[in-house]
C-alpha positions as a Python dict, from the first residue, in 0.01 Angstrom:
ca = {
    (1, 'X'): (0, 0, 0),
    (2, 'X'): (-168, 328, -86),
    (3, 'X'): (-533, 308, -254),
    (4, 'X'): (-614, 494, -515),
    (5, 'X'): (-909, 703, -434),
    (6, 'X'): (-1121, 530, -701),
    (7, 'X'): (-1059, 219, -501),
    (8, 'X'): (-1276, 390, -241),
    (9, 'X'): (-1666, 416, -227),
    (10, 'X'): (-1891, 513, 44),
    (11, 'X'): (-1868, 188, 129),
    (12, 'X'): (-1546, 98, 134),
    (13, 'X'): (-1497, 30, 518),
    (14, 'X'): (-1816, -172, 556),
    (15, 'X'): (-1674, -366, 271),
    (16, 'X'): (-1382, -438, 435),
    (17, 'X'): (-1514, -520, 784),
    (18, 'X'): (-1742, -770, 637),
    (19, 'X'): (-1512, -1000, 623),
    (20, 'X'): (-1492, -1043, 1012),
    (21, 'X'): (-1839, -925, 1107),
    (22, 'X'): (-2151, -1144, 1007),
    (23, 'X'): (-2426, -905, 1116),
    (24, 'X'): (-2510, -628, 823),
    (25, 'X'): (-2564, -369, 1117),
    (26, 'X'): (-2309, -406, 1373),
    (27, 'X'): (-2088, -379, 1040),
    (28, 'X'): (-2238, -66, 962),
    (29, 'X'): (-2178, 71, 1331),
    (30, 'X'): (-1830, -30, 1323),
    (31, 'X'): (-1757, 161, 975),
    (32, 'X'): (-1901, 434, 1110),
    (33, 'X'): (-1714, 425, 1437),
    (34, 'X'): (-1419, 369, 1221),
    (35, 'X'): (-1443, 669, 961),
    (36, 'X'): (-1513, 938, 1289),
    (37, 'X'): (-1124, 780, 1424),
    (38, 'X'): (-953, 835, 1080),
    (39, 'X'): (-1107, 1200, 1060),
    (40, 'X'): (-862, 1446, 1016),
    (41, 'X'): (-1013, 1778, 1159),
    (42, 'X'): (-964, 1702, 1574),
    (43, 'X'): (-576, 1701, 1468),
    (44, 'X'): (-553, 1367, 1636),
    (45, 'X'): (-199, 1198, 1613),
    (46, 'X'): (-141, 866, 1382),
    (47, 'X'): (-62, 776, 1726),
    (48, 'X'): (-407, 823, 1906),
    (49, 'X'): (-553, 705, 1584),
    (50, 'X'): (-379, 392, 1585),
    (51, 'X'): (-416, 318, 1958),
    (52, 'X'): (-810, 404, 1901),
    (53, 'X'): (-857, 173, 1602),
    (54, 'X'): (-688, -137, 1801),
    (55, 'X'): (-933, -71, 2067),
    (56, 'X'): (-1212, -50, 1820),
    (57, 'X'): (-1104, -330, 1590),
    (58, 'X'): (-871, -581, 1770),
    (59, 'X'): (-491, -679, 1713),
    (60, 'X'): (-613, -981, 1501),
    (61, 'X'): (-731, -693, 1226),
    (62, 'X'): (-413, -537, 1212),
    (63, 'X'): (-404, -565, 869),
    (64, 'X'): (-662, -392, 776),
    (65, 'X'): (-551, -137, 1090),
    (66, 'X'): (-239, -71, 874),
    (67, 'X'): (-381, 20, 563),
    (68, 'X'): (-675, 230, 759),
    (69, 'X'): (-361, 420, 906),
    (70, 'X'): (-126, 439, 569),
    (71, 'X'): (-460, 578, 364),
    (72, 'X'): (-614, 740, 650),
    (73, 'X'): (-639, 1112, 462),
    (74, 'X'): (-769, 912, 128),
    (75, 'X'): (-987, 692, 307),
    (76, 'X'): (-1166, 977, 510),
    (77, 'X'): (-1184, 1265, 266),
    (78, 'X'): (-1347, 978, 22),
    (79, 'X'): (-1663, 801, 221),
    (80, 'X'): (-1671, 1136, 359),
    (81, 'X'): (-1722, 1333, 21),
    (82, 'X'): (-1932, 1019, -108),
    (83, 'X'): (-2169, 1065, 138),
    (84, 'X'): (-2198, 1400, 188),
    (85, 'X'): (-2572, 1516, 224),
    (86, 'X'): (-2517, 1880, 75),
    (87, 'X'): (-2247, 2078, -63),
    (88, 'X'): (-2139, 2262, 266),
    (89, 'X'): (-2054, 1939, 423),
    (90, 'X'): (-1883, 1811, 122),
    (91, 'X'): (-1722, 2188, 114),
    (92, 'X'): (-1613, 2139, 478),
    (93, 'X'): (-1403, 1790, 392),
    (94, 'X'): (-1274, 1920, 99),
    (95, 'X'): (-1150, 2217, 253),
    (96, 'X'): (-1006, 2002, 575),
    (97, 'X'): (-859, 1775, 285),
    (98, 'X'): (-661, 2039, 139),
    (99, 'X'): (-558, 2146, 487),
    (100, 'X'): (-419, 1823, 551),
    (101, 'X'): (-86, 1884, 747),
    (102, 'X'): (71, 1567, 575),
    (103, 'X'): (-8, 1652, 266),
    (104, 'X'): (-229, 1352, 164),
    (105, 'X'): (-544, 1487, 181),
    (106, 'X'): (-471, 1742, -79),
    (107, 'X'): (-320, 1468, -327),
    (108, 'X'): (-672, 1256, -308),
    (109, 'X'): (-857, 1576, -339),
    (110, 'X'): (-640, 1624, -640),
    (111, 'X'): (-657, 1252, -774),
    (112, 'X'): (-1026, 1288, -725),
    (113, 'X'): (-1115, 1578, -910),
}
């Protein structure tokens, strides 16, 4: 299913890894890990992406794997903007956003403003 980017906070991933990982920190590693494989600048293929996440995460999580990789754009360009430090790094997603090549990154930059 697609998210709605209001569906998405800054912590959205370390929400949704909680579920499988007890420790607060090793959580917060993995989310991190996570959001740097669904980023959208390197140009890396769904492909790559989804190979890299199954590494990361495991075949029993994917689940959650397939809605990372159906909302990856949304996903990114959200925790990304939410936790932006200054406006030249939240600049520099939006502008990756809206040069999205499948389009989705400009619709949540759209659905967020």
């Amino acid at each position: 299913r697609i998210l709605s980017v209001h569906e998405i906070d800054a912590h959205y991933l370390q929400r949704r890894l909680a579920a499988t990982l007890d420790d607060a920190d090793e959580c917060a590693k993995v989310a991190d890990q996570v959001l740097s494989v669904l980023d959208i600048r390197p140009g890396t293929s769904i492909r790559e992406c989804e190979n890299q996440l199954l590494v990361l995460l495991g075949f029993e999580r994917f689940d959650l794997i397939k809605t990372l990789l159906a909302n990856r754009a949304r996903i990114w360009g959200c925790v990304s903007i939410k936790r932006a430090v200054d406006e030249s790094t939240r600049d520099s997603v939006e502008k990756a956003l809206m040069e999205d090549e499948s389009g989705e990154g400009g619709k949540a930059l759209n659905e967020l403003r």
